[in-house]
C-alpha positions in Angstrom: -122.6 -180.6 -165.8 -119.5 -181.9 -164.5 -118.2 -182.5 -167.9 -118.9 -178.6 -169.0 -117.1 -177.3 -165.5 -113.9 -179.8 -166.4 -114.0 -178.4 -170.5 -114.8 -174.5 -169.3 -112.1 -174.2 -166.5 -109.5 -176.2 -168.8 -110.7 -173.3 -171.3 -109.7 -170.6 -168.9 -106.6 -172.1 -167.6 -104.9 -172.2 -171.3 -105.7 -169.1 -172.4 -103.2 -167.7 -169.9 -100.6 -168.6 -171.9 -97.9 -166.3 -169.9 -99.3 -168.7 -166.6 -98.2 -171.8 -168.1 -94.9 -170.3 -169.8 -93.9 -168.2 -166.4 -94.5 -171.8 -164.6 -93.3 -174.2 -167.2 -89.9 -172.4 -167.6 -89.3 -171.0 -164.2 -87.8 -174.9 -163.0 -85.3 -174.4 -166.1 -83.6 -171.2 -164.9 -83.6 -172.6 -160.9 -82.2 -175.7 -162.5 -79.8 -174.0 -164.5 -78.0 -171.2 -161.9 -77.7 -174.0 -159.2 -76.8 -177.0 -160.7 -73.9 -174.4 -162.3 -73.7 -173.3 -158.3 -73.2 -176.5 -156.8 -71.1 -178.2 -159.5 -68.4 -179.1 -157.1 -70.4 -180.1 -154.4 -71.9 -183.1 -156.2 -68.4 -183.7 -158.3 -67.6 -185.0 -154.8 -70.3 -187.5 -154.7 -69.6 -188.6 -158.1 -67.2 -190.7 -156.9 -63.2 -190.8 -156.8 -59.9 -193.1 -157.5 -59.6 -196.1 -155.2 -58.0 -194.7 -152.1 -57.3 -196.1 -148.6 -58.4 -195.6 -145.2 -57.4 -197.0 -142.0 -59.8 -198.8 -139.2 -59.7 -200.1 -135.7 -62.5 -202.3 -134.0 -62.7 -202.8 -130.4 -65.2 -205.6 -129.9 -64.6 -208.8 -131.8 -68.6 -208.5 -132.5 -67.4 -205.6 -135.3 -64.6 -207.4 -136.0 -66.6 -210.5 -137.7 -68.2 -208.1 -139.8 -65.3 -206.2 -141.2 -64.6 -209.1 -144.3 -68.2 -207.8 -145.4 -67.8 -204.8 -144.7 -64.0 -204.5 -146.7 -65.7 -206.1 -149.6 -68.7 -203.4 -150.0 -65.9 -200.5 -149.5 -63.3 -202.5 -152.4 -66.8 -201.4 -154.7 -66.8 -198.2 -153.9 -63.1 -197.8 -154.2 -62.4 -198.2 -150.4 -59.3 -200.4 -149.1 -59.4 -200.6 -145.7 -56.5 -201.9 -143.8 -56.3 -202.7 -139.6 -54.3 -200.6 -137.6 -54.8 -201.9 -133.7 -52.5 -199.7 -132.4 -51.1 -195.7 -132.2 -52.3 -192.2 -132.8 -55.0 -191.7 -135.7 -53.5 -188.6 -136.7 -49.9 -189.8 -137.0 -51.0 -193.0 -138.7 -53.0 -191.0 -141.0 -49.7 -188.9 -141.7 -47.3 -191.7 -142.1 -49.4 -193.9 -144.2 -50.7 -191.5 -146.3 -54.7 -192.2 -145.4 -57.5 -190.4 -146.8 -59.3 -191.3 -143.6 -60.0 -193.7 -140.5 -62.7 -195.0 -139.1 -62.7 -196.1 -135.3 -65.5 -198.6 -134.0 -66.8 -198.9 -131.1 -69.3 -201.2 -128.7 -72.4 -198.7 -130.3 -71.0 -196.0 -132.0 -68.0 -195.5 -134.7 -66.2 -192.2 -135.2 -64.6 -191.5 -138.8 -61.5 -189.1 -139.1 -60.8 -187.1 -142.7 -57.9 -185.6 -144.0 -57.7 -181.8 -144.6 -56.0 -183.4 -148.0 -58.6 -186.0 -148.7 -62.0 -183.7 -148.9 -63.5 -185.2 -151.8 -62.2 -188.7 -150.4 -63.7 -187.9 -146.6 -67.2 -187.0 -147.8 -66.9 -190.5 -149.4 -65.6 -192.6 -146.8 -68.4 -191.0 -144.5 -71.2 -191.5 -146.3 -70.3 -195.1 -147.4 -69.5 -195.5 -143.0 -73.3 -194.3 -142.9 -74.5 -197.0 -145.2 -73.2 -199.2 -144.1 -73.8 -198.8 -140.3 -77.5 -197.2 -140.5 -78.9 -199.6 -143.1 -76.6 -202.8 -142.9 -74.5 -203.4 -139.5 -77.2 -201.6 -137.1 -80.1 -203.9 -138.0 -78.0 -206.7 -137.3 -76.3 -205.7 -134.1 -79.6 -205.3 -132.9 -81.0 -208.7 -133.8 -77.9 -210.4 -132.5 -77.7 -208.3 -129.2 -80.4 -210.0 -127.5 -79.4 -213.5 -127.6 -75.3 -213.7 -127.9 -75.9 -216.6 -129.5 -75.0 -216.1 -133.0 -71.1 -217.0 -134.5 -71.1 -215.0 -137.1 -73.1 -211.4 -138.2 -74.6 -211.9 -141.4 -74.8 -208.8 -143.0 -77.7 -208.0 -146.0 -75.4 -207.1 -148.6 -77.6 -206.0 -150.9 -77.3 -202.7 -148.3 -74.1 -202.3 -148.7 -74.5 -201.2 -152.6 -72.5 -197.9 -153.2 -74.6 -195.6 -154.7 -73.6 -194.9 -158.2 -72.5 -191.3 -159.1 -75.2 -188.6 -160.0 -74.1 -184.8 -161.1 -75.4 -181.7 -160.3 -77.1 -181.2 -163.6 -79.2 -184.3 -162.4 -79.9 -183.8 -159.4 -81.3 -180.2 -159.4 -83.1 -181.0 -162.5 -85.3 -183.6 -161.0 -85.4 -181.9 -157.5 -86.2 -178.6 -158.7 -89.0 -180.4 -161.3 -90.6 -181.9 -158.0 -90.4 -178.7 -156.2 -92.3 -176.5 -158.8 -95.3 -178.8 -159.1 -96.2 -178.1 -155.7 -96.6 -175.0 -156.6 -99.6 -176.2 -159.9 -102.7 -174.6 -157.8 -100.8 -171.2 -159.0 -102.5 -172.3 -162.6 -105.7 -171.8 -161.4 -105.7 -168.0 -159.9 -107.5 -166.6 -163.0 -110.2 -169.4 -162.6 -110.6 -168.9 -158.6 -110.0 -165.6 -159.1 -113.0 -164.9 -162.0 -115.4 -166.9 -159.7 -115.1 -165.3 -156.8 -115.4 -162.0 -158.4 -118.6 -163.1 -160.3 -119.8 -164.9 -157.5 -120.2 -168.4 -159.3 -118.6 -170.2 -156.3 -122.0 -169.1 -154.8 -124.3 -170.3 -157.7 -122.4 -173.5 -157.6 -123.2 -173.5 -153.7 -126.9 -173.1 -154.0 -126.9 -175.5 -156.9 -128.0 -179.1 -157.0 -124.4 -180.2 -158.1 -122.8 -182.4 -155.7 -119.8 -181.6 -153.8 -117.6 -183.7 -155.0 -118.8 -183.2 -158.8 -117.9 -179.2 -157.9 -114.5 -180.2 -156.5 -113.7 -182.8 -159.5 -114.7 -179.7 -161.8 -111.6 -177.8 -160.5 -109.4 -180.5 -159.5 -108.9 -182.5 -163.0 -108.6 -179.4 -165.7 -105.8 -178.0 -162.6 -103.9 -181.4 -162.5 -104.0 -181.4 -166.6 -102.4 -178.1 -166.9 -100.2 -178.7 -164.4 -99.0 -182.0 -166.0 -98.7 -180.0 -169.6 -96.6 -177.6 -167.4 -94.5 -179.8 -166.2 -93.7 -182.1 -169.2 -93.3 -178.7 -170.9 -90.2 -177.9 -167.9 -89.3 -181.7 -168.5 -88.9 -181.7 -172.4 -87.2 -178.7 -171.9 -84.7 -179.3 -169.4 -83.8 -183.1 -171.0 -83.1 -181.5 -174.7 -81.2 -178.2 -173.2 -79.5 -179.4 -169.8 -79.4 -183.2 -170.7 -80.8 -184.4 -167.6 -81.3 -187.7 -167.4 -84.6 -189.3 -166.1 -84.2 -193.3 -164.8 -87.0 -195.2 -165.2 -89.4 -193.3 -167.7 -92.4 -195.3 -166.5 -92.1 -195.1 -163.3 -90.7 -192.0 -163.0 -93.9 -190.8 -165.3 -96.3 -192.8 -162.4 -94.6 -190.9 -159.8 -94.7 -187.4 -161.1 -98.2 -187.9 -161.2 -98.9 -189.1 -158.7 -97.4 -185.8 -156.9 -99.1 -183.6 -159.2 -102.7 -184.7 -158.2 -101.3 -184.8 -154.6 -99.9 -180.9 -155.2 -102.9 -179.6 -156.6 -105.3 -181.7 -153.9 -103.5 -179.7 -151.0 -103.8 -176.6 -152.9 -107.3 -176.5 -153.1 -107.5 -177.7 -149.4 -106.1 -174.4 -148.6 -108.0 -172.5 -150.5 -111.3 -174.2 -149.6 -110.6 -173.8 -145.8 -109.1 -170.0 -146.3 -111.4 -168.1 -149.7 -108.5 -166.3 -149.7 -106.2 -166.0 -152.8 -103.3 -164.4 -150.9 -103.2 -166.5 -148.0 -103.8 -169.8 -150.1 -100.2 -168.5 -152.4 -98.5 -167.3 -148.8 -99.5 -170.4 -147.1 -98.5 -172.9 -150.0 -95.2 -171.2 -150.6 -94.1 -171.6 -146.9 -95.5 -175.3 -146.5 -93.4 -176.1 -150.0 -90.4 -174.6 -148.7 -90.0 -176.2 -145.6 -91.2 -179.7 -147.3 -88.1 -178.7 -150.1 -85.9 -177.9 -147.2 -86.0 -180.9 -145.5 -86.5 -183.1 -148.7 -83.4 -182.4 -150.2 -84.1 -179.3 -152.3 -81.9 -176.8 -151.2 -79.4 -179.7 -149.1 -78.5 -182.2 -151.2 -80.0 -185.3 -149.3 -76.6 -187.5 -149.7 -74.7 -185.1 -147.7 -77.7 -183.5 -145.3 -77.3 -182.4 -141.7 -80.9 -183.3 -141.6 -82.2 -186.4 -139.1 -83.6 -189.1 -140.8 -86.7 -188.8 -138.9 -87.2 -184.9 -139.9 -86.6 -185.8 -143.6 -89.1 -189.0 -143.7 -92.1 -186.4 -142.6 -91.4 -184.7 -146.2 -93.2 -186.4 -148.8 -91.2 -183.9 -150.9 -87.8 -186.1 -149.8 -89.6 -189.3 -150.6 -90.5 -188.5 -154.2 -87.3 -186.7 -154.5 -84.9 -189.8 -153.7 -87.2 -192.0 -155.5 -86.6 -190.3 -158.6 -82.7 -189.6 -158.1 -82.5 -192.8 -157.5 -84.0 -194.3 -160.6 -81.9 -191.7 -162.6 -78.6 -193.5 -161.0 -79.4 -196.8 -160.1 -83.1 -197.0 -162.5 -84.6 -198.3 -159.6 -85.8 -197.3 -155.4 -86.4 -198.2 -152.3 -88.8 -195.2 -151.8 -91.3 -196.2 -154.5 -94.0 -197.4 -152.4 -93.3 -195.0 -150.0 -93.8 -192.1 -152.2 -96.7 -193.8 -153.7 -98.1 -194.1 -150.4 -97.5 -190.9 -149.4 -99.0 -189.1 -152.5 -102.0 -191.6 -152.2 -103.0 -190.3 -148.4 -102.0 -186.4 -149.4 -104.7 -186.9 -152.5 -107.5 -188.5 -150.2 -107.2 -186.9 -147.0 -107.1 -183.2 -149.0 -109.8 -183.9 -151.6 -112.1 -185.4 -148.6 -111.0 -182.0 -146.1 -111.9 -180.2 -149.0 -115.5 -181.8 -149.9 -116.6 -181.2 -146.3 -115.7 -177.8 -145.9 -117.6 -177.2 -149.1 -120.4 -179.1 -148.0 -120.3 -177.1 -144.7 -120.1 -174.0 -146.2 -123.3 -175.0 -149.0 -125.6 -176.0 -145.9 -124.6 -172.3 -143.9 -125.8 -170.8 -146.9 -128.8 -173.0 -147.7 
């Protein structure tokens, strides 16, 4: 039975050819206008000549770290040079500095130059490497104790992250983004039953719950995934956007498919309502694309890091910018992890509000 449900809905779901096309090709114009839109924004963060910026440290704790820390900015085209003494702004002046960075016991305060933009954005997001992910950890191991000579800094966090463009960016983004929306694929299927009533057969029927809910959920994730290589194909031959990491790029994507399409039918199971399931969906996408870096590129985002981590939407996003520019991520497992729980927790809320509903009406 389950086997007739999977072939019948997949049946359904293609012939709505104009579906799949509005869906498949909707990411390519989105991708499109506002990697065009935000060209210069993310020329910035592709990366600039070598420039210099000043610095002053005023514990001698900072000051160990400083040869580490010089080294990790010579990468990313950083010369740092000491400057103890005197105004920031009229040193900035007379030695023609792109920026400065002041450090103190627990915080550090960088200064740009109206003429150094593209060179400021730089200098503050390397600063917020390297002190978030590299200098804080160890101040806060060595704090305790006072014991320690030396800070020994993890290096490996100090990688500058390689440029990515605009193009990229948005075209992987905005590919994530979309198949959040894949339950949209199934409105002529949900749609048909409820007018004919055959949610309610199924209901009285001796088919299990989860053999019901694996009848929906498996032709919906195919489509969705023929959708979406559809907007991929597209947008690599067209846009040239570049995907890092085909294989695990491929997992991931999956992965976030079958998580998309598990929520959606968690809404729709808990509402029966079309209209609210689209309303509700599109509003819980948006603010998961808002905070993950959709419409704020997450290099340069306003955003806490704490606000950002609840999006499971960020997590897949950096992920996969990330393998396009570096081919590899820290946020692999925890976008695996993420889509893992999202696909459980939904498919199981789902089977027991069917299985509530099927005993009211029994």
């Amino acid at each position: 039975m389950i086997r007739y449900m999977i072939k019948n809905n997949l049946k359904l779901m293609l012939r709505n050819k104009w579906v799949i096309g509005a869906i498949a090709l909707s990411p390519i114009l989105v991708i499109a206008i506002l990697s065009s839109a935000f060209q210069g924004l993310m020329k910035s963060y592709e990366g600039v000549d070598e420039f210099h910026a000043g610095y002053r440290v005023e514990t001698d704790m900072m000051q160990d770290s400083m040869e580490q820390i010089k080294e990790a900015g010579k990468e990313a085209g950083i010369i740092f040079e000491e400057y103890p003494e005197g105004d920031v702004k009229t040193l900035m002046g007379n030695n023609n500095l792109a920026g400065f960075v002041e450090m103190g016991e627990e915080t550090y305060t960088v200064y740009v130059s109206a003429d150094y933009a593209v060179e400021g954005m730089t200098l503050t997001y390397f600063m917020n490497q390297v002190m978030e992910e590299g200098c804080n950890q160890a101040l806060h191991q060595m704090l305790p104790t006072m014991q320690q000579e030396e800070i020994e800094l993890p290096i490996e966090q100090l990688d500058y992250m390689p440029a990515i463009n605009s193009t990229d960016y948005y075209g992987i983004v905005y590919i994530v983004y979309f198949c959040w929306c894949g339950i949209a694929s199934a409105i002529g299927v949900l749609a048909s039953e409820k007018k004919n009533g055959i949610d309610r057969k199924y209901q009285v029927s001796a088919i299990s719950n989860v053999k019901l809910y694996l009848g929906k959920w498996i032709p919906i994730v195919f489509v969705n995934m023929i959708e979406m290589g559809i907007a991929i194909a597209v947008s690599v031959v067209l846009l040239d956007i570049h995907w890092g990491n085909p294989w695990m790029s491929t997992v991931l994507m999956g992965l976030t498919i079958m998580g998309s399409v598990a929520f959606g039918l968690m809404l729709y199971y808990i509402s029966r309502n079309l209209v609210v399931t689209i309303i509700v969906l599109f509003i819980s996408v948006f603010v998961m694309g808002f905070f993950g870096g959709c419409f704020e590129t997450y290099m340069f985002s306003t955003v806490s890091d704490a606000i950002k981590n609840a999006s499971p939407i960020y997590h897949v996003n950096r992920a996969l910018v990330e393998y396009s520019c570096m081919g590899q991520s820290t946020y692999t497992n925890s976008s695996v992890l993420y889509m893992l729980i999202i696909i459980g927790i939904c498919s199981a809320i789902t089977i027991i509000v069917d299985g509530i509903r099927k005993r009211g009406r029994v």
